[in-house]
N, C-alpha and C positions, 0 to 999 in steps of 0.2 A: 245770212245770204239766202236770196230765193235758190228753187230749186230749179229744172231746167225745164219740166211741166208746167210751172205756172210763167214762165217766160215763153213758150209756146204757145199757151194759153192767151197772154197778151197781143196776140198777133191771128189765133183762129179762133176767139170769144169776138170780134166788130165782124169778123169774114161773117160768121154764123147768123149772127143777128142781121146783120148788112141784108143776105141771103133770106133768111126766115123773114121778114118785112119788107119785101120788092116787091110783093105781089101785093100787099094792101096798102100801098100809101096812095094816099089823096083820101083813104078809103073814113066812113066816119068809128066810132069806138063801137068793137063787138062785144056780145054778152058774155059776161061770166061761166069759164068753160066751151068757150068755143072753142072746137081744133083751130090750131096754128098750125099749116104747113108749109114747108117750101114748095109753092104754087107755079112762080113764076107768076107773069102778067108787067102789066105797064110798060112793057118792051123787053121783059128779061124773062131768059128762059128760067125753069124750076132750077133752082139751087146757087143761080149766077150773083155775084153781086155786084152793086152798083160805084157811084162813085166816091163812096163812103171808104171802100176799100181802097179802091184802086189808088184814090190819091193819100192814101196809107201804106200803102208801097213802096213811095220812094222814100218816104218818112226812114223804113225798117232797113231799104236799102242805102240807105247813106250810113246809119249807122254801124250795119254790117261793114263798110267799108273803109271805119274808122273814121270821120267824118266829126269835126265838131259842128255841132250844131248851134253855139253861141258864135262863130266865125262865118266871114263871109266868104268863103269859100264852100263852107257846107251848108248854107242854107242858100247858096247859087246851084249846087249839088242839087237839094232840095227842089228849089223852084224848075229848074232845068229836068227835074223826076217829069214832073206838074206840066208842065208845056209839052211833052213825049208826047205825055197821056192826052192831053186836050186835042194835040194836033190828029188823036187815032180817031177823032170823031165819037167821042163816050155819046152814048145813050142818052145820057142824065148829067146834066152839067148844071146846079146853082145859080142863079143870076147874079149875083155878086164875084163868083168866083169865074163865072166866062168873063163877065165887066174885066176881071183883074186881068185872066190870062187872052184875053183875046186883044186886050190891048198892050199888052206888054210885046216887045221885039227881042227879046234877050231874056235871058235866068237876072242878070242885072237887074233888069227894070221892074220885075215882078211887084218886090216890095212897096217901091214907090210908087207905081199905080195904086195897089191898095189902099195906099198912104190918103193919094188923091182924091180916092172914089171914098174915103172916109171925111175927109176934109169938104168934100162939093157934098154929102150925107151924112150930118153926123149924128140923124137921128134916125137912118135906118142901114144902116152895117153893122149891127149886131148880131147877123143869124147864123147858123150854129154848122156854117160849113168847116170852122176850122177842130170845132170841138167833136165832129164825126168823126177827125182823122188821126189826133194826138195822142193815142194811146202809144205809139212804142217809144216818142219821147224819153218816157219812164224807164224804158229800159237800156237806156244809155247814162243815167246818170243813178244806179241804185245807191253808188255810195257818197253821192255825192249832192242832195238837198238843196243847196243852195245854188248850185248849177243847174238844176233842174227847171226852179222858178224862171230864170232867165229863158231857159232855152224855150220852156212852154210857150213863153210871151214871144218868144221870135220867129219861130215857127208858124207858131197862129200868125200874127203879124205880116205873113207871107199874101196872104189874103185877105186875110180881117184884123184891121188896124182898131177897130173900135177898141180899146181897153176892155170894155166887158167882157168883149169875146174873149180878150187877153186873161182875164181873172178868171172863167170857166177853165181854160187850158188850165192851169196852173193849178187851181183845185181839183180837175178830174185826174192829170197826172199824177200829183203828189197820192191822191186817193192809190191810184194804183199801185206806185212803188211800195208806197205801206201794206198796200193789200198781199201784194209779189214776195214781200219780206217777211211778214209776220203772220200772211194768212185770217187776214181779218179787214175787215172793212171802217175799222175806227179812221183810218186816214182822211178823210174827206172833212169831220170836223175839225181836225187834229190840224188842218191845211188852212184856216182861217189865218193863224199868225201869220200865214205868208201875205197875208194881204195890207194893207194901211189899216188903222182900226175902223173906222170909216163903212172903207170897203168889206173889210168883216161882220160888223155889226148888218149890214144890207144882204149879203150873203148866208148867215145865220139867219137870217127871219124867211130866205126861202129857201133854205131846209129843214127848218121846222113845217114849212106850208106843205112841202114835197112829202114829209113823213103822216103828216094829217091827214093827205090826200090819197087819191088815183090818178093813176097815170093818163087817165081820160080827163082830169079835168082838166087838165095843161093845154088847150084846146087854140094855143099858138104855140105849138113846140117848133113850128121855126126860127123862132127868135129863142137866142143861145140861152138861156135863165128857164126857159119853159123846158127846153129840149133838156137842161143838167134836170132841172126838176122831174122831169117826165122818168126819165132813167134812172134815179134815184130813189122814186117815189116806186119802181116796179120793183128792185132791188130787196130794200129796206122792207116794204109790206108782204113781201112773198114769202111766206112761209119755208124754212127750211126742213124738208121732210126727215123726221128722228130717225127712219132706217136708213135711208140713203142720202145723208145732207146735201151730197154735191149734185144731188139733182135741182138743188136750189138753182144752179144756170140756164136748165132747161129752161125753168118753170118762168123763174124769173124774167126770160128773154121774151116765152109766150106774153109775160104780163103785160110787158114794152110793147108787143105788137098789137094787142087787143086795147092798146091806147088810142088807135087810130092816129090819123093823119100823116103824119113824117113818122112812119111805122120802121123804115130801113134805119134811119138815122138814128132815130132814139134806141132803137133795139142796136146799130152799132157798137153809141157812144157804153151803157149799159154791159155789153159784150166785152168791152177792155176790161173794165173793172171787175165783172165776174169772170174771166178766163185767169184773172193775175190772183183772184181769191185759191177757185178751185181748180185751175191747170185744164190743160189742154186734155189729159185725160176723163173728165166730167160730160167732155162733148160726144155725143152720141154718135158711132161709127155709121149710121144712115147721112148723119150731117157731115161730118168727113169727107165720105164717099161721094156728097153731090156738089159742093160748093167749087167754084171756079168761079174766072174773071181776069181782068184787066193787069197784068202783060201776059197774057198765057198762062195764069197758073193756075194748080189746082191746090190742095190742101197739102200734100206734101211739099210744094216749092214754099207754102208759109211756115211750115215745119222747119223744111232746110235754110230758109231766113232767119226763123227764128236761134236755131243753132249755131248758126254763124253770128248771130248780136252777140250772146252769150261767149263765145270765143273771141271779140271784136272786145267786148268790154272786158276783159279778163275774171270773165267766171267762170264759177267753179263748182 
């Protein structure tokens, strides 16, 4: 069973990253060794983050609230989080995902617009707004795998109907619940069976790309396969330091940001996965201390979220 650090962790490793990369996105890829700070810029102040979190919020609060999320009433829950937040006037809203919630009239309708906007586009809703936000997924279904798969897909599916985006969720979740459990990052291959063989075999050849690479070359990580790749590839090639290994998340997060372009995102999606490795304790108390955002909170209300999943799902 995870412990209650790296289920924390899952919920303030996207805030940190979200936070650490507002200030460079749009920005191009920095040199090797550059400082990463939380800057702020692009409309956010130092340490805030964007809509990477905040529509990961209701995610963590439905779950907190007992909420199945393969049922329609919790992913009404869900989407109804999603239209709160959109109606607050965010900052940074995705154009596919204002498409969805701006024309939706109900939590009802959410899904099906998405549906539509993938149906009238089905060769461009692919991009990687759903896979910024799917990390605490994972943590509603640790014991349970195969309900997992489902929920990834339905969740994302809230917004991005494309099936791709569908197969990211599901591989970056499963990645975490493994990472959450056994404290390693072999999950994310190990997550292939979940897919058709098909889909596997297309899957596996980009992440051998993402392991060959930089997270700079990924240079559309808006589109959801760049953006798994990009966070993947900063992950995997980052050294983990022999004295202190769990500063692999710092390091790792900077690596995500100094990829450039969708710097919040990728450093997000990135941040699920290393916060479920090495816990919420890894995170350095300057990044604790700054990060806030969308419904009012600051690092301890993802704290006291995440303690309440953990009680919600019954662990222990």
């Amino acid at each position: 069973m995870a412990d209650l650090d790296r289920v924390v962790g899952v919920l303030l490793g996207p805030a940190c990253g979200d936070a650490l990369g507002a200030g460079y996105e749009f920005g191009p890829p920095l040199p090797d060794g550059e400082t990463v700070v939380m800057k702020g810029g692009n409309g956010f102040k130092p340490g805030e983050w964007t809509d990477d979190t905040a529509m990961m919020v209701p995610i963590a609060q439905a779950i907190a609230a007992g909420q199945n999320l393969r049922s329609r009433e919790g992913l009404e829950f869900v989407a109804q989080g999603f239209l709160t937040w959109y109606a607050s006037g965010p900052k940074d809203v995705g154009l596919q995902t204002r498409a969805v919630l701006g024309a939706a009239g109900s939590a009802a309708e959410v899904a099906a617009q998405a549906a539509d906007f993938f149906a009238r586009r089905p060769n461009g809703s692919a991009g990687n707004g759903a896979l910024m936000r799917t990390a605490p997924v994972a943590l509603a279904y640790l014991d349970d795998a195969d309900g997992l798969t489902a929920a990834a897909f339905a969740v994302g599916a809230l917004t991005h109907a494309d099936p791709v985006s569908g197969e990211a969720c599901v591989l970056w979740c499963h990645a975490i619940r493994h990472a959450a459990l056994t404290g390693t990052f072999d999950g994310l291959r190990l997550a292939l069976d979940r897919l058709p063989p098909d889909r596997a075999v297309f899957w596996e050849g980009r992440i051998d790309e993402a392991e060959s690479s930089r997270p700079r070359d990924f240079d559309h990580n808006g589109w959801v396969v760049q953006a798994l790749q990009a966070a993947w590839s900063a992950i995997i090639t980052t050294p983990e330091p022999s004295d202190e290994p769990s500063r692999h998340l710092v390091l790792a997060l900077e690596a995500a940001v100094r990829g450039g372009r969708d710097t919040d995102t990728v450093a997000a999606i990135a941040g699920g996965l290393l916060g479920a490795r090495w816990g919420a304790s890894a995170i350095p108390t300057a990044w604790r201390d700054s990060i806030f955002g969308w419904p009012g909170y600051r690092a301890e209300d993802l704290e006291q979220l995440g303690r309440a999943i953990a009680d919600s799902v019954s662990f222990r």
